[in-house]
PAPADO-821481 format. One record per residue (C-alpha): x negated, y, z negated; residue number from 1; residue in one letter. Coordinates in Angstrom, 1 decimal. Example, Ala and Ser with C-alpha at 12.3 -4.5 7.8 and 13.67 -1.06 7.14 Angstrom:
2
<<-12.3, -4.5, -7.8>, 1, a>
<<-13.7, -1.1, -7.1>, 2, s>
//
This chain:
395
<<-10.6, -57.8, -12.3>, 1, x>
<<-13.5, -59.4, -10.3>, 2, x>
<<-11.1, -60.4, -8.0>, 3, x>
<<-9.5, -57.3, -7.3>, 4, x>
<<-13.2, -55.9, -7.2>, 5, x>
<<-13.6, -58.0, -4.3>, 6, x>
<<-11.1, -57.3, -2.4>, 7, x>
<<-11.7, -53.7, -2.7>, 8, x>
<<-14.8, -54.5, -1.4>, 9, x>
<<-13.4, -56.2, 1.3>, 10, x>
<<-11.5, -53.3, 2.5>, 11, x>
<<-14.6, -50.9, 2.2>, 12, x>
<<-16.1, -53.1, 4.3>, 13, x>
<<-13.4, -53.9, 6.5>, 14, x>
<<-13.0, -50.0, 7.5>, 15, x>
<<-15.9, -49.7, 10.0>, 16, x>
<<-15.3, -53.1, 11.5>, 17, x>
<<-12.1, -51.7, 12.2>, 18, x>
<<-13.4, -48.2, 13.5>, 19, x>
<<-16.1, -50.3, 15.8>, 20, x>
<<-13.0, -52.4, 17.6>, 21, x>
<<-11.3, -49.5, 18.1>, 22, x>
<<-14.3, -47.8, 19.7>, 23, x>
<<-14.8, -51.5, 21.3>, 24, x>
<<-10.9, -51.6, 23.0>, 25, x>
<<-11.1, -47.9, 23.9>, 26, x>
<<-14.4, -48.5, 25.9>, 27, x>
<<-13.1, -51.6, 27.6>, 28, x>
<<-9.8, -49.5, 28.2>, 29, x>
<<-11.8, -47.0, 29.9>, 30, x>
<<-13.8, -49.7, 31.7>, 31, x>
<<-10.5, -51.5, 33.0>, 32, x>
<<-9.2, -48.5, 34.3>, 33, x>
<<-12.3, -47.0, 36.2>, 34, x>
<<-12.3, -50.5, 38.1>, 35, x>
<<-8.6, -50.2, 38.6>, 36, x>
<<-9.6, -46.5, 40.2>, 37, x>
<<-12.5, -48.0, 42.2>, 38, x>
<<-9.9, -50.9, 43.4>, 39, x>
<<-7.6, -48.3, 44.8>, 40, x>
<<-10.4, -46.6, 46.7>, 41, x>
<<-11.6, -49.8, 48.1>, 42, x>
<<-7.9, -50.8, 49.6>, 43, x>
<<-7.1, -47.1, 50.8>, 44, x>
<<-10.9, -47.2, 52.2>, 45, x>
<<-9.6, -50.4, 54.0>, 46, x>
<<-6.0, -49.7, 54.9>, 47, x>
<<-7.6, -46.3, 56.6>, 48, x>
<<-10.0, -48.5, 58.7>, 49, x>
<<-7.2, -50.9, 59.7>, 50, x>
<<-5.2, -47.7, 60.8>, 51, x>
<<-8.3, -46.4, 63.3>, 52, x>
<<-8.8, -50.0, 64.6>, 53, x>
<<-4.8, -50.0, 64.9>, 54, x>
<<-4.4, -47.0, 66.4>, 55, x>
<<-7.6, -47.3, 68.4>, 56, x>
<<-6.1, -50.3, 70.5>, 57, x>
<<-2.5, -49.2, 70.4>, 58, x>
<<-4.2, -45.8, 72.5>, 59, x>
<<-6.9, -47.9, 74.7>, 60, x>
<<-5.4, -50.4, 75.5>, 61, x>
<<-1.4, -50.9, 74.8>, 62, x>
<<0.3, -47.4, 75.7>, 63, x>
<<-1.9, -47.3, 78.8>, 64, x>
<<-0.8, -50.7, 80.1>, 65, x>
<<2.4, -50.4, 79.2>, 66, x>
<<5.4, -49.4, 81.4>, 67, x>
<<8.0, -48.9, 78.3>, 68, x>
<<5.3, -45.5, 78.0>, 69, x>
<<6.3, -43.9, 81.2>, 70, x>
<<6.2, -40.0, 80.2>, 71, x>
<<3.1, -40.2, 78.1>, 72, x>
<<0.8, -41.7, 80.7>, 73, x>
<<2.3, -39.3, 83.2>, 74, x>
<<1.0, -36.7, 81.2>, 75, x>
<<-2.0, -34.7, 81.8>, 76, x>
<<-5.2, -35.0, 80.8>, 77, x>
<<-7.9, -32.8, 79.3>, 78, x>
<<-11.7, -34.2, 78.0>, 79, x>
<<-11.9, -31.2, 75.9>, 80, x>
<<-10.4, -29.9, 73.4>, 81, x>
<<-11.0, -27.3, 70.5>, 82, x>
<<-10.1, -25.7, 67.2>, 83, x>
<<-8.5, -22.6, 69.9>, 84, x>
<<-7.8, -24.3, 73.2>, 85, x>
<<-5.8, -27.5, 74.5>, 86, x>
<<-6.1, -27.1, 78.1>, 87, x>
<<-5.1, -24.6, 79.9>, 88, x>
<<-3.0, -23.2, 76.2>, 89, x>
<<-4.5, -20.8, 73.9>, 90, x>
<<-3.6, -21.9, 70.5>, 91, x>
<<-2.7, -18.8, 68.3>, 92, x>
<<-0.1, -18.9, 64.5>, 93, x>
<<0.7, -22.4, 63.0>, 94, x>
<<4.7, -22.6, 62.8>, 95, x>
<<4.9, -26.0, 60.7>, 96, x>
<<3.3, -29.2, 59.6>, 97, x>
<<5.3, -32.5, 59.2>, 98, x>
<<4.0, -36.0, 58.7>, 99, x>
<<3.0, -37.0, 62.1>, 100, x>
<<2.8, -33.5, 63.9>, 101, x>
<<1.8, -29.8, 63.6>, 102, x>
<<3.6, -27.0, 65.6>, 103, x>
<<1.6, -24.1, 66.9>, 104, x>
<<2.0, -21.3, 68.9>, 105, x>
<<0.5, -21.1, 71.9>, 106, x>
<<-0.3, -18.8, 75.3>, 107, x>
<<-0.8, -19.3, 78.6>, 108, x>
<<-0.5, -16.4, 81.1>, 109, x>
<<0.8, -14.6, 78.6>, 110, x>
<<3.9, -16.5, 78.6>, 111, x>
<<4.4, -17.5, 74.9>, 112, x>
<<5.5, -20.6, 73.6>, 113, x>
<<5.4, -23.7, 71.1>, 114, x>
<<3.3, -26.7, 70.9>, 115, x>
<<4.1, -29.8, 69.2>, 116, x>
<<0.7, -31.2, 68.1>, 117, x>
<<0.9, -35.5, 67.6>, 118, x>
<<-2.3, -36.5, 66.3>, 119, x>
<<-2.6, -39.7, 67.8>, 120, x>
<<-4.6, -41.5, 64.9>, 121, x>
<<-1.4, -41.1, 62.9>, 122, x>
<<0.5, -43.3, 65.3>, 123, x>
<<-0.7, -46.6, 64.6>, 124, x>
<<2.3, -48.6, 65.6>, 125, x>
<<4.4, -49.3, 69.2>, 126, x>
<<7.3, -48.5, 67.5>, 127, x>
<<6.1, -44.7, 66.5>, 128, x>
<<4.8, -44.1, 69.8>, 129, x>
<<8.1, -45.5, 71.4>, 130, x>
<<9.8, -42.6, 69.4>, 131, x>
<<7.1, -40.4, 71.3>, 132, x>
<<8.3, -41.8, 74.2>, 133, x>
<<11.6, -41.2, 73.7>, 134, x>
<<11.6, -37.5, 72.5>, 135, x>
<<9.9, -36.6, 75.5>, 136, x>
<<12.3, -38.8, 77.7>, 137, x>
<<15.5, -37.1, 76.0>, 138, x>
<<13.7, -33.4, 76.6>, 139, x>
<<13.7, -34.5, 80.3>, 140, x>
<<17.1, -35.9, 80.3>, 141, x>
<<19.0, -32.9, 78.0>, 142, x>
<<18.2, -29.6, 80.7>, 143, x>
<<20.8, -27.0, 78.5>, 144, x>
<<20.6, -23.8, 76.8>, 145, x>
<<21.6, -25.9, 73.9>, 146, x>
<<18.0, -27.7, 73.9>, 147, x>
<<14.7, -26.2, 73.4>, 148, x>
<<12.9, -26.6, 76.8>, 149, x>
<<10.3, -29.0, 77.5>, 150, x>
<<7.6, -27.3, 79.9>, 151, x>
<<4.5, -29.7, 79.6>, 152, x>
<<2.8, -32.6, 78.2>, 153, x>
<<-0.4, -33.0, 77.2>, 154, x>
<<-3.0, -35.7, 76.6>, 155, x>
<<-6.4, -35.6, 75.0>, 156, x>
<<-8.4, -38.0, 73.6>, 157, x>
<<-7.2, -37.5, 69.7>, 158, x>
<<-3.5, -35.4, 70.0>, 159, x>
<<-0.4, -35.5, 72.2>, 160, x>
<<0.5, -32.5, 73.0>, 161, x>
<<4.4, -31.2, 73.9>, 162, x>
<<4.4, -27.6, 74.9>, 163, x>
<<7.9, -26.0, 74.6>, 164, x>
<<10.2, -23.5, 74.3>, 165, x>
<<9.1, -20.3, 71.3>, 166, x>
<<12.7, -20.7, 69.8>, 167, x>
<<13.7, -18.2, 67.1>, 168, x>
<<14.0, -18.4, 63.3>, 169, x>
<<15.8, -22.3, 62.7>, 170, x>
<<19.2, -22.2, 60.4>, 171, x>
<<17.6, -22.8, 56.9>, 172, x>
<<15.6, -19.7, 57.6>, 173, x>
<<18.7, -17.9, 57.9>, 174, x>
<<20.6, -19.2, 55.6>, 175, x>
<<18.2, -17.8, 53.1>, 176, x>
<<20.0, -14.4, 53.6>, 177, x>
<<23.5, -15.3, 52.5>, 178, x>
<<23.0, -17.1, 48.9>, 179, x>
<<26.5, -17.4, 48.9>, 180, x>
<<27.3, -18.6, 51.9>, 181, x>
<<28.0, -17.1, 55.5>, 182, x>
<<31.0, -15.6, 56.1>, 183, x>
<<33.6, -18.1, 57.5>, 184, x>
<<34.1, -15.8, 60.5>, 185, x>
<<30.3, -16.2, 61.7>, 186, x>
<<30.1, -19.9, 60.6>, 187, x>
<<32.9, -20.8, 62.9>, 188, x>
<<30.8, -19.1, 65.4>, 189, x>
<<27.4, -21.1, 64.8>, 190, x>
<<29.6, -24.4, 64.2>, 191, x>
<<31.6, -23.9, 67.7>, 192, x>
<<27.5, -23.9, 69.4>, 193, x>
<<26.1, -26.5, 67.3>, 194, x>
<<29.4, -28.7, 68.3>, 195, x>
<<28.9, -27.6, 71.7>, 196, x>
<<24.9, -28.8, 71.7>, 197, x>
<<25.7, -32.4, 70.1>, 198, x>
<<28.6, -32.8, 72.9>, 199, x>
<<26.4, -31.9, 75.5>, 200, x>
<<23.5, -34.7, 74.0>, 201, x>
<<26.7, -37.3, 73.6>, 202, x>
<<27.7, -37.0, 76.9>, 203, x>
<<24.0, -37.6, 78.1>, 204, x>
<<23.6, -40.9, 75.8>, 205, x>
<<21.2, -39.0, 73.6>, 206, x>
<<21.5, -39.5, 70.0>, 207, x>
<<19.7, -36.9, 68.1>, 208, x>
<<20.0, -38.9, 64.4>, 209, x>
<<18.1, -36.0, 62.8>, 210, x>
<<20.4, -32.7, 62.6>, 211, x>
<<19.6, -30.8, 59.9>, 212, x>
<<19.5, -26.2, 59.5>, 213, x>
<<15.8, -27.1, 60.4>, 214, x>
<<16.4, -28.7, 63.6>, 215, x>
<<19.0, -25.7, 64.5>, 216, x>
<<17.6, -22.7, 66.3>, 217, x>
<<20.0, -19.9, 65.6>, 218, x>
<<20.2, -16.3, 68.0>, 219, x>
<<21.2, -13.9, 64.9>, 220, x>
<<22.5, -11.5, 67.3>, 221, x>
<<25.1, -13.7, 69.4>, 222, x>
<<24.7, -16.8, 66.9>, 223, x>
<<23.3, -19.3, 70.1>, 224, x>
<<21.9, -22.4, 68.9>, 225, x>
<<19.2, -24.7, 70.6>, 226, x>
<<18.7, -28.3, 68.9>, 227, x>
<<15.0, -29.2, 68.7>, 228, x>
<<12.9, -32.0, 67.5>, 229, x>
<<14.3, -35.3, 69.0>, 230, x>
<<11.5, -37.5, 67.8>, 231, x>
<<14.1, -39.7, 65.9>, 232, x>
<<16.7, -39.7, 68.9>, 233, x>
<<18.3, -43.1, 70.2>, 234, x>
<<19.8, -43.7, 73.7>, 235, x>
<<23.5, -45.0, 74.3>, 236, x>
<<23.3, -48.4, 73.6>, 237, x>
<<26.0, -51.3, 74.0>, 238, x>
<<25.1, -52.3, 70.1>, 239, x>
<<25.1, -50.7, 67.2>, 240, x>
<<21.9, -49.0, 66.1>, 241, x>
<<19.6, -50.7, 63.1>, 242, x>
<<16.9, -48.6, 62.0>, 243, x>
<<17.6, -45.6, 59.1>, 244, x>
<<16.2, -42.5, 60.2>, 245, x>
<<17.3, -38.7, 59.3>, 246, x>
<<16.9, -36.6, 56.4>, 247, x>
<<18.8, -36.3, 53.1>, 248, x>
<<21.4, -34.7, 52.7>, 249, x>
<<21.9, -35.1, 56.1>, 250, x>
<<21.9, -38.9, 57.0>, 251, x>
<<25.6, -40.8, 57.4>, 252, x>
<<26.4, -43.2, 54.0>, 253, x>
<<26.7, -45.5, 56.8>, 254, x>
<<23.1, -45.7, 57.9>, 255, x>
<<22.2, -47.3, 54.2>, 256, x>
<<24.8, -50.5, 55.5>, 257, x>
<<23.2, -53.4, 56.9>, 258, x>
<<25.9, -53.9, 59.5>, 259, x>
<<24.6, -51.3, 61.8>, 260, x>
<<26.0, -48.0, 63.0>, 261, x>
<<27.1, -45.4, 65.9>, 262, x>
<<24.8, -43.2, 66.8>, 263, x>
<<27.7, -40.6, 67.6>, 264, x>
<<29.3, -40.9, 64.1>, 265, x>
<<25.9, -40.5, 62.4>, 266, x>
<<25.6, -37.0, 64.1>, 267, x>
<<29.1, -36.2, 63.3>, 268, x>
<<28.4, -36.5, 59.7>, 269, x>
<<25.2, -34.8, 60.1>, 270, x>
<<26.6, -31.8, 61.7>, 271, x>
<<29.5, -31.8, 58.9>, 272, x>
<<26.6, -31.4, 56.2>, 273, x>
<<25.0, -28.4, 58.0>, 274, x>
<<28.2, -26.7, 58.0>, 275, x>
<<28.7, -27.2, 54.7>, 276, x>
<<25.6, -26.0, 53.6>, 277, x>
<<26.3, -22.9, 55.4>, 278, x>
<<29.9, -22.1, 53.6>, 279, x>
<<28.1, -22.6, 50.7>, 280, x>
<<24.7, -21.7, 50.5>, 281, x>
<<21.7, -23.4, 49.1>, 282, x>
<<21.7, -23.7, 45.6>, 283, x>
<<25.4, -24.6, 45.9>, 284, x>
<<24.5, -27.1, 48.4>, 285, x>
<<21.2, -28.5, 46.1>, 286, x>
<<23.6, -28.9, 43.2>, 287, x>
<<27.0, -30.4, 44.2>, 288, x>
<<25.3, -32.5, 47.4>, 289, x>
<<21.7, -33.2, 48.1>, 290, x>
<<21.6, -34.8, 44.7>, 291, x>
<<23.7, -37.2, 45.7>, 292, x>
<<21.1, -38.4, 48.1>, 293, x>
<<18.3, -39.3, 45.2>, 294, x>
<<17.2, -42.6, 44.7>, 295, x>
<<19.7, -43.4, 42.1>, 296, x>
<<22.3, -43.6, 44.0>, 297, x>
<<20.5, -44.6, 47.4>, 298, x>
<<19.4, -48.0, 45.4>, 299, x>
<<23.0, -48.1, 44.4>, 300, x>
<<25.1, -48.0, 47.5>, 301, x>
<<28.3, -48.6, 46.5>, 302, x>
<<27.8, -45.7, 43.5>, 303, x>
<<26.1, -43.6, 46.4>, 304, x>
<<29.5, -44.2, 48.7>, 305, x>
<<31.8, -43.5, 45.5>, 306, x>
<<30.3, -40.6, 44.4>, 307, x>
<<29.8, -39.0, 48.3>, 308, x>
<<33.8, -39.4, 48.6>, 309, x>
<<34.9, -38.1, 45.2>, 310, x>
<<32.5, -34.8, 46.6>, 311, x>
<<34.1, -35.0, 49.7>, 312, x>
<<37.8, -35.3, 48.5>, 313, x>
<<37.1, -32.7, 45.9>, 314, x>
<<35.7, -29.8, 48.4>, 315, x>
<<39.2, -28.1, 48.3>, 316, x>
<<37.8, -27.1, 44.9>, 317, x>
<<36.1, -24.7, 46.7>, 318, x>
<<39.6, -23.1, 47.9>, 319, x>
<<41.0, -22.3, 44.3>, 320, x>
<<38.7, -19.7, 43.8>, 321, x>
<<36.9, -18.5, 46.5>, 322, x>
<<39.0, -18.2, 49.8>, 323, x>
<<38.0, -20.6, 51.8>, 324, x>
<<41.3, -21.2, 54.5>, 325, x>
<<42.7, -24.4, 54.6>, 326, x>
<<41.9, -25.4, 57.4>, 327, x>
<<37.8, -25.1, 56.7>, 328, x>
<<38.8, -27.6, 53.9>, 329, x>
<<40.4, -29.8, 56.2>, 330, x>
<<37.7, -29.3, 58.7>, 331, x>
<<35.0, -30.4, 56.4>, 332, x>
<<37.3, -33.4, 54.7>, 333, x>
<<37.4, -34.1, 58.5>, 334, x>
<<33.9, -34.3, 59.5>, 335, x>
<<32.9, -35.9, 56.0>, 336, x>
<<35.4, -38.9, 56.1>, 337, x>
<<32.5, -41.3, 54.1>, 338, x>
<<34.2, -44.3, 56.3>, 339, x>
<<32.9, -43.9, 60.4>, 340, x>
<<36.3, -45.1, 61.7>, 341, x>
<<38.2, -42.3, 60.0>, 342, x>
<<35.2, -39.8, 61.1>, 343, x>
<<36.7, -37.2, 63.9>, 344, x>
<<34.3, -38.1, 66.8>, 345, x>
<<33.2, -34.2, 68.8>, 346, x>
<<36.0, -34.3, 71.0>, 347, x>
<<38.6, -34.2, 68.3>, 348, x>
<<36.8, -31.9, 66.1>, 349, x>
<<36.8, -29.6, 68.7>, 350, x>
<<40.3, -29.9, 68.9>, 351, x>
<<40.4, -29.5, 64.8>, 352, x>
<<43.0, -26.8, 63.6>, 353, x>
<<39.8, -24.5, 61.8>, 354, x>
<<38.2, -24.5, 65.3>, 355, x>
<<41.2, -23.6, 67.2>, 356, x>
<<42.3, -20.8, 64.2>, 357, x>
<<42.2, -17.5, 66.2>, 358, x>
<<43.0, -15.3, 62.9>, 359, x>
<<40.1, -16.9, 60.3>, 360, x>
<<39.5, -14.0, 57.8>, 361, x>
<<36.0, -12.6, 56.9>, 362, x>
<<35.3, -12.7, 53.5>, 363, x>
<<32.9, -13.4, 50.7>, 364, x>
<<32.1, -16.3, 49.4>, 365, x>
<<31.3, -17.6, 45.4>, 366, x>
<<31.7, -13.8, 44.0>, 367, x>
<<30.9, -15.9, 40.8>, 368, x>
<<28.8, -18.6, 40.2>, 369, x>
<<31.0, -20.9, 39.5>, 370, x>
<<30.1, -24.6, 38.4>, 371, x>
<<33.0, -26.4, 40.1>, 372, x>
<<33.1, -26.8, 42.9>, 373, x>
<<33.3, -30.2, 42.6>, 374, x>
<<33.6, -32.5, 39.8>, 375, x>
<<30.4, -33.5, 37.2>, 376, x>
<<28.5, -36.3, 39.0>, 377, x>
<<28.3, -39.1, 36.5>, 378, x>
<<25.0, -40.2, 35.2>, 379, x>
<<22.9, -38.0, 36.6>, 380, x>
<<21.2, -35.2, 34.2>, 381, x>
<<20.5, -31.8, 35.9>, 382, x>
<<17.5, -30.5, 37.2>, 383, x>
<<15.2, -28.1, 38.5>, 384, x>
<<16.4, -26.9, 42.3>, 385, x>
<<13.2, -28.9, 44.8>, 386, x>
<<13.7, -27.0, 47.7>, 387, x>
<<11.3, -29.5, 49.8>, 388, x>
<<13.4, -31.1, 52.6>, 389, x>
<<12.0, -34.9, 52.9>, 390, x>
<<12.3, -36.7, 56.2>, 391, x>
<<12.6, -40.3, 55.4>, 392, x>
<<11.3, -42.0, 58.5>, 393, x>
<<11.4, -46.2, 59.4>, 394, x>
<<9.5, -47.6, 62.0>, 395, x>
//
């Protein structure tokens, strides 16, 4: 009886001992966090330092002294610079904000146009301002009505500026008015000038590597296109090109290989993806084909390969109940061969039976919602629509 006395005892006892290390282990869990936090400050404080100093001495000394930056030293210079002024340009509506660069419109003798803003403290590598380099090398190169036109650049002591050509609305824009898809008559249209553009670049050695409906410029009233944004464009090389650049959704399965790729057979595939997207509208697209591109199947390329050419071989899906010709299925099983050396290069797909159809039908597209047009995509649960478009960008 004593015994068990004691022990209850003991446990009394033991009770706010207890309480205390909890109290103890919640304090030193709080503690070991807010150092953690204070950690994290300290190496972003750090990392943002090294980037000035970086990109300090890439704009001071390296692109100045350098030949391989051509175009941007040519450009001109203005000491001063403000919220409403670059120059000689008023700055007026802001159009768009990406990672490395704000667009803007901008005014001089009232003549309106665009402004790419680069703010140079965001460049802190040789290989980002070579990419500088080169968009405003290809805008030089590619003169067409098929490419936004490249009237100026501009130097200050914190941006690069590129004044260009005020396009109209870009092709996600106006896809946003056909939910289900543009009529097959029009999208042959739009496809036959967007083919047209990326044989024009081709021919030129330019590489684009970055088509996507944002990069398209589309005329709604005679459907003519002008490419834009060639800051991840490559030149005609004799070997294969390394680097993964693009967007998803958009980028060629190849570009994930080691081995290397054609820069030609990347924009093939990119343009093949645009056109889908505008047969079948966005959430169609969202569901049955951007979500191959998360990283569950990026990390996994051989699933991410398999499960881009079951889509692919499955589009004629579409066909059973929504009228799609035949030969827009064939086109698109064309364009979206997964493997490059059975991908149509532009010549041939301008030579494609859908291009060269004279008769195409109008019609409307996914009357119902349906679910299948393709097949379920294996281990992936669904969810929520993110209509953010992500550029994925290596230097």
């Amino acid at each position: 009886m004593a015994l068990k006395l004691n022990e209850d005892k003991q446990v009394l006892y033991s009770l706010p001992v207890i309480n205390e290390k909890k109290q103890l282990n919640k304090n030193e869990s709080k503690e070991n966090l807010l150092d953690f936090n204070n950690k994290i400050k300290t190496l972003t404080k750090k990392v943002e330092t090294q980037n000035v100093q970086l990109s300090s001495m890439l704009w001071t000394y390296v692109v100045p002294n350098s030949c391989d930056f051509y175009y941007i030293n040519k450009s001109e210079f203005y000491a001063n610079e403000s919220q409403h002024k670059i120059g000689p340009y008023m700055l007026e509506k802001l159009c768009g904000v990406g990672n490395f660069a704000s667009v803007q419109k901008c005014k001089k003798d009232d003549q309106e146009m665009a402004i790419k803003i680069i703010t140079k403290k965001s460049v802190t590598t040789i290989s980002a301002a070579q990419r500088i380099e080169n968009e405003i090398s290809a805008l030089h190169k590619l003169n067409s009505q098929y490419i936004t036109n490249l009237y100026d650049t501009i130097n200050t002591n914190t941006i690069l500026g590129l004044v260009l050509e005020l396009g109209p609305q870009d092709l996600y824009s106006y896809f946003d008015d056909f939910p289900n898809g543009v009529d097959e008559v029009i999208a042959k249209k739009i496809a036959l000038n967007i083919l047209d553009a990326v044989n024009y670049c081709h021919k030129k050695g330019v590489y684009h590597r970055d088509i996507k409906p944002e990069n398209v410029l589309l005329h709604s009233d005679t459907y003519d296109v002008k490419l834009c944004d060639f800051g991840l464009c490559a030149f005609d090389k004799e070997v294969d090109l390394k680097d993964f650049v693009g967007s998803p959704g958009f980028f060629a399965p190849e570009m994930l290989q080691d081995c290397g790729y054609k820069g030609d057979k990347a924009d093939v595939w990119s343009v093949g993806a645009v056109i889908l997207e505008m047969v079948v509208g966005h959430d169609m697209f969202y569901k049955c084909w951007l979500r191959l591109y998360d990283t569950e199947y990026i990390n996994n390329r051989e699933m991410f390969k398999t499960q881009i050419k079951s889509t692919v071989q499955n589009i004629h899906i579409i066909n059973k109940k929504n009228k799609y010709t035949s030969e827009l299925i064939g086109f698109l099983k064309n364009i979206l061969a997964v493997e490059p050396k059975n991908r149509c290069t532009v010549a041939e797909i301008c030579e494609d039976s859908w291009i060269l159809q004279t008769n195409t039908p109008s019609c409307s597209f996914f009357s119902d919602s349906s679910d299948s047009i393709c097949p379920p995509i294996q281990g992936c649960s669904p969810s929520n629509v993110n209509t953010t478009r992500y550029k994925f960008i290596k230097f």
